[in-house]
C-alpha positions, 0 to 999 in steps of 0.5 A, spaced: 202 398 028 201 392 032 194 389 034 194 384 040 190 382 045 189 387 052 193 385 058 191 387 065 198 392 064 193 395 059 187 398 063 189 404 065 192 406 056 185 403 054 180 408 059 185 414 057 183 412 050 177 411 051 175 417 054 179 422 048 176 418 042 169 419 045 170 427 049 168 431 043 162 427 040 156 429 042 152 422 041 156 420 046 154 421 054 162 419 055 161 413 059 164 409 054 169 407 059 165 405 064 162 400 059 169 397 058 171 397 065 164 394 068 165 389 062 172 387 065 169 386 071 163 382 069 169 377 065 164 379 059 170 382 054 170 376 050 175 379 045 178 386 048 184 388 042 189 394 043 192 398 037 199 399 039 204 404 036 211 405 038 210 401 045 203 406 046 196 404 046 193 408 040 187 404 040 182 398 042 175 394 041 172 390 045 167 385 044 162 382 049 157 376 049 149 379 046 143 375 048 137 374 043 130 375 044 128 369 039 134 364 043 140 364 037 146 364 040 154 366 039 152 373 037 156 378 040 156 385 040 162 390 037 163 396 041 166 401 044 171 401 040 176 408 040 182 411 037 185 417 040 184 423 036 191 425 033 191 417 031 185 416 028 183 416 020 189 412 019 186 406 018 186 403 026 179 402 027 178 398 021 184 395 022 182 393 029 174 391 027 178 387 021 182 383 027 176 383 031 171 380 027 177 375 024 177 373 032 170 372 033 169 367 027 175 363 029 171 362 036 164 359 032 161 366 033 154 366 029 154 374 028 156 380 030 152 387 032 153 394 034 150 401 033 154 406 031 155 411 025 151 410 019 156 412 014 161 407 017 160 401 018 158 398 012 163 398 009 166 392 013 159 388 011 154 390 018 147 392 014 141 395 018 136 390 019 128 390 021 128 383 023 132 384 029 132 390 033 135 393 039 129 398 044 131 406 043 136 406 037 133 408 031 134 403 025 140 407 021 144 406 027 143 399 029 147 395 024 148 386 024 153 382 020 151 374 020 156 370 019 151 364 016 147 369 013 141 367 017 140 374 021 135 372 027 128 375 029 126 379 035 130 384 039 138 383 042 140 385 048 147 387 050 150 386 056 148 390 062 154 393 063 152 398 058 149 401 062 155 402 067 154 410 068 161 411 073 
């Protein structure tokens, strides 16, 4: 497996992956990869990685720039990030979480944010928080890691591209 950063010969590969990572499961509304492709337009996708296997794009992450309410700046935001069905639990999300949080820290970032599944995330140092928080996601879903350890107060909003519904 090889993890490299997306070219634009990729876009097709990573809404394909997209949409199969997210069809079945039901927290998902399947607009995921409208969120990536709005991102891209909006020149957000500050670090956009594809998991790549036998020349096949199996895999990708994106990361995009997060505004804070209490004015800290270089949070970023995880997410989506999708593996194609037959790929996944073969350690590509995490390989590809591992890539992109070494990426965002080589870049001055002071933190990373996401929601996600509560019994996944923190196993690679994202913890819940009640000083920072994102409107309409219940706290066990809403994860942070601080690079400096300091985590910011008030509430994060991510990029309106995350309301991209076609």
């Amino acid at each position: 497996m090889q993890i490299r950063k997306e070219t634009a010969a990729d876009s097709d590969a990573i809404t394909t992956v997209t949409v199969e990572a997210f069809k079945t499961l039901e927290v998902s509304d399947q607009t995921e990869q409208f969120v990536i492709i709005a991102l891209r337009k909006a020149g957000a996708l500050t670090i956009s990685l594809v998991a790549e296997m036998s020349g096949e794009v199996v895999g990708h992450i994106a990361f995009s720039p997060v505004t804070l309410s209490d004015g800290t700046q270089n949070w970023y935001g995880l997410g989506p990030v999708s593996v194609l069905p037959k790929f996944q639990k073969q350690g590509i999300g995490a390989a590809l979480i591992n890539e992109g949080l070494s990426m965002l820290k080589e870049i001055g970032a002071a933190g990373c944010a996401l929601v996600g599944h509560p019994g996944y995330y923190k196993r690679f140092g994202f913890k819940n928080s009640t000083d920072l928080t994102l409107d309409g996601v219940p706290q066990e879903a809403f994860f942070v890691m601080p690079f400096n350890e300091r985590i910011p107060q008030g509430k994060i909003f991510f990029h309106e591209a995350f309301l991209a519904k076609s």
